[in-house]
C-alpha positions as a Markdown table, in Angstrom:
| # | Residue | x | y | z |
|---|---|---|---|---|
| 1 | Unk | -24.2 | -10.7 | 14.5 |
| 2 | Unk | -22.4 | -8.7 | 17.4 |
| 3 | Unk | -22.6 | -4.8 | 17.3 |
| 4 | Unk | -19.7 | -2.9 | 17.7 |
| 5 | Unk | -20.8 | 0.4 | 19.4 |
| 6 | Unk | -23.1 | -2.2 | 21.8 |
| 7 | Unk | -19.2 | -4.1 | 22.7 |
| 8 | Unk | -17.4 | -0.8 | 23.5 |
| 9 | Unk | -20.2 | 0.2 | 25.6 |
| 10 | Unk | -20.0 | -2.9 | 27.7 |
| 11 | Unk | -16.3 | -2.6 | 27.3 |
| 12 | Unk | -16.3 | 0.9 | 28.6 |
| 13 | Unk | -18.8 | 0.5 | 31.8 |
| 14 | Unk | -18.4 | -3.2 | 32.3 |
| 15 | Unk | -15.1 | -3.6 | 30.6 |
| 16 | Unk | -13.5 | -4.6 | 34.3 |
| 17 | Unk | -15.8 | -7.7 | 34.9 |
| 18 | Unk | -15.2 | -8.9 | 31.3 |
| 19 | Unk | -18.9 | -8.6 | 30.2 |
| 20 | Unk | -17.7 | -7.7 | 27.0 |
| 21 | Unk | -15.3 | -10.9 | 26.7 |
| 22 | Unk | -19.1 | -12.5 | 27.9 |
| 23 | Unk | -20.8 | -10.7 | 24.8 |
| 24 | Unk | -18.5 | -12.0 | 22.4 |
| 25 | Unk | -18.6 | -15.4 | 23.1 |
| 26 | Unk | -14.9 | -15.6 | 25.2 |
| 27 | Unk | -16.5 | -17.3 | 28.0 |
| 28 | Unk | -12.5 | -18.2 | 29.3 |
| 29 | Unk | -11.6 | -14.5 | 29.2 |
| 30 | Unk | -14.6 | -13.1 | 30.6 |
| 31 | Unk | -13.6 | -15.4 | 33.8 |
| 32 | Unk | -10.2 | -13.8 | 34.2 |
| 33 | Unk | -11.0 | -10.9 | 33.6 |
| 34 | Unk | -13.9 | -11.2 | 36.6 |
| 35 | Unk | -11.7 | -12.4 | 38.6 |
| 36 | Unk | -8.6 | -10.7 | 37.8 |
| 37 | Unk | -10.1 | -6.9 | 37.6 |
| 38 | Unk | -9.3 | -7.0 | 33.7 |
| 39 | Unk | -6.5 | -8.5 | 34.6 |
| 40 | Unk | -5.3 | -5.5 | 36.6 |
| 41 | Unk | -6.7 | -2.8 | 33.8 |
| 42 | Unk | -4.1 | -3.6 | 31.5 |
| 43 | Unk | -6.2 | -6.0 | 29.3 |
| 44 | Unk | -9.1 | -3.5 | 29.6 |
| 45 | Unk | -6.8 | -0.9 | 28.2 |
| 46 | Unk | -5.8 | -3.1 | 25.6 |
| 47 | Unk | -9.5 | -3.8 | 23.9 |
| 48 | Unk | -9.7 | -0.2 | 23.3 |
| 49 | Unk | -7.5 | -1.2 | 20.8 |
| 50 | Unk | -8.5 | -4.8 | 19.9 |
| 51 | Unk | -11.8 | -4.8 | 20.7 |
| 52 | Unk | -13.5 | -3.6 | 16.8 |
| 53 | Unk | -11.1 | -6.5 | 15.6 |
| 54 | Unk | -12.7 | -9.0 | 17.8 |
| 55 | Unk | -15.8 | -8.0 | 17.0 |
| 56 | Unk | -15.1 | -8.5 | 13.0 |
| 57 | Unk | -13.7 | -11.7 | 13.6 |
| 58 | Unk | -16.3 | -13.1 | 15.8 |
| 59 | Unk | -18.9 | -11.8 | 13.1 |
| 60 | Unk | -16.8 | -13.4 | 10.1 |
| 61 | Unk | -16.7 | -17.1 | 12.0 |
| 62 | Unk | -20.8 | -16.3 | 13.0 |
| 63 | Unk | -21.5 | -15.7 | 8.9 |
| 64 | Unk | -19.3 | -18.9 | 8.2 |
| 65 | Unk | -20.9 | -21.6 | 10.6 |
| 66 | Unk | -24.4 | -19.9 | 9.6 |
| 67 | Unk | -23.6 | -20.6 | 5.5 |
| 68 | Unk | -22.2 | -24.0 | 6.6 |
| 69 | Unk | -26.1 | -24.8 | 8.3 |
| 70 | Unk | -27.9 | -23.6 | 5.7 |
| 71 | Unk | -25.9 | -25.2 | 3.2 |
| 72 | Unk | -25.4 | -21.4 | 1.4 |
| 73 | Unk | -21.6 | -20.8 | 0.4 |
| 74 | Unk | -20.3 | -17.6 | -0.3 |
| 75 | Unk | -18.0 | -17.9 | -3.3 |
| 76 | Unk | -15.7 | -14.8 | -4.4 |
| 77 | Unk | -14.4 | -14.5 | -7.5 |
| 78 | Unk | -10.9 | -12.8 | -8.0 |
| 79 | Unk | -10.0 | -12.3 | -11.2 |
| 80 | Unk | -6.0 | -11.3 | -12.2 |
| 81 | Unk | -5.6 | -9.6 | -15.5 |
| 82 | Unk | -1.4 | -11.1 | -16.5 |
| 83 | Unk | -0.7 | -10.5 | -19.8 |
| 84 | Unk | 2.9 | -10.7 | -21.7 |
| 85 | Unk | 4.7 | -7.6 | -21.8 |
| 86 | Unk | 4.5 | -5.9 | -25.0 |
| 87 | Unk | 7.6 | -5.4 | -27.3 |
| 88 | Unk | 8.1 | -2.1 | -28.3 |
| 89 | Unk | 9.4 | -0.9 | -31.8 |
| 90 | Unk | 12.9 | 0.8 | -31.6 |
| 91 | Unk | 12.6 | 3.9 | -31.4 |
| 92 | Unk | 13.7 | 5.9 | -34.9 |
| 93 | Unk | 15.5 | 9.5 | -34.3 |
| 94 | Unk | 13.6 | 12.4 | -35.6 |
| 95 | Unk | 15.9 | 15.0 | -38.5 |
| 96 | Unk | 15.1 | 18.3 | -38.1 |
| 97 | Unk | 13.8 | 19.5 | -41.2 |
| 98 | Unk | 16.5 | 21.5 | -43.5 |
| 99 | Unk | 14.8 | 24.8 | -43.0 |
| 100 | Unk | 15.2 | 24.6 | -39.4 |
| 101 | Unk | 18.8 | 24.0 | -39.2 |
| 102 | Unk | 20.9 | 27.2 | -40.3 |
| 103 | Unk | 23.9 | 26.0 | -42.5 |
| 104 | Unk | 26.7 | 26.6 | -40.7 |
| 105 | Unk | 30.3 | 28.0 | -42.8 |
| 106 | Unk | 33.2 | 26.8 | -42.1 |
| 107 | Unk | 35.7 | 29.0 | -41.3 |
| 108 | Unk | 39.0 | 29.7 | -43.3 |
| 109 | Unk | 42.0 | 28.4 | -41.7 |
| 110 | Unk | 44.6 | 31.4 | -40.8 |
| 111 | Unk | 48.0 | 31.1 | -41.9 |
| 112 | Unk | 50.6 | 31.0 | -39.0 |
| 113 | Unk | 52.5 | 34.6 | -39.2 |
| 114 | Unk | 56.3 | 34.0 | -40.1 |
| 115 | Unk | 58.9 | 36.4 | -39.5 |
| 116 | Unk | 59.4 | 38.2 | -41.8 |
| 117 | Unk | 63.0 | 36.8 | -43.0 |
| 118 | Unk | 61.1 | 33.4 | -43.7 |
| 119 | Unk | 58.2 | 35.3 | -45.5 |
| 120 | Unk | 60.0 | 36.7 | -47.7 |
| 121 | Unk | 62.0 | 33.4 | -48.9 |
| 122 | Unk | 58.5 | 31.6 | -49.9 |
| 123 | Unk | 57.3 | 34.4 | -52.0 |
């Protein structure tokens, strides 16, 4: 297993040789980056960024060949809870009781005015 804070250190004082590509196994990179001044700072600049990821990958591949030569196998269990949807009922509307409704009186039609010529001829 590789240490993180022990790669950024190399990274950071060595990072420009490629020590750190050394340390975690890139034997290829650690060459160009010798050669190439970590490849011009650019790269070097780049595994501030890259460099925890590398470091969790080369520890997942390490734990992997490890439980393949011991013959241990790591098994993980995912479990997914799908169920069918369940119907609801309709829903029923709700009455306001009758004490909480005020009855409500209609009101009287009016009778149109007539003039009082016409008035006088329906009476």
């Amino acid at each position: 297993m590789k240490s993180k804070t022990t790669a950024y250190l190399l990274w950071f004082f060595l990072g420009g040789l490629g020590i750190h590509k050394f340390y975690l196994g890139k034997h290829g990179m650690g060459i160009v980056y010798l050669l190439t001044g970590g490849i011009c700072g650019i790269g070097w600049l780049v595994d501030l960024f890259t460099l925890g990821g590398q470091v969790d990958a080369y520890n997942a591949l390490f734990m992997s060949q490890q439980a393949l030569l011991t013959g241990q196998s790591q098994q993980q269990t995912v479990v997914v809870n799908v169920g069918a949807p369940v119907p609801q009922a309709p829903a029923t509307p709700v009455e306001a009781p009758a004490s909480a409704v005020a009855p409500q009186e209609a009101p009287e039609p009016q009778k149109p005015e007539l003039p009082s010529d016409v008035a006088e001829e329906e009476r």
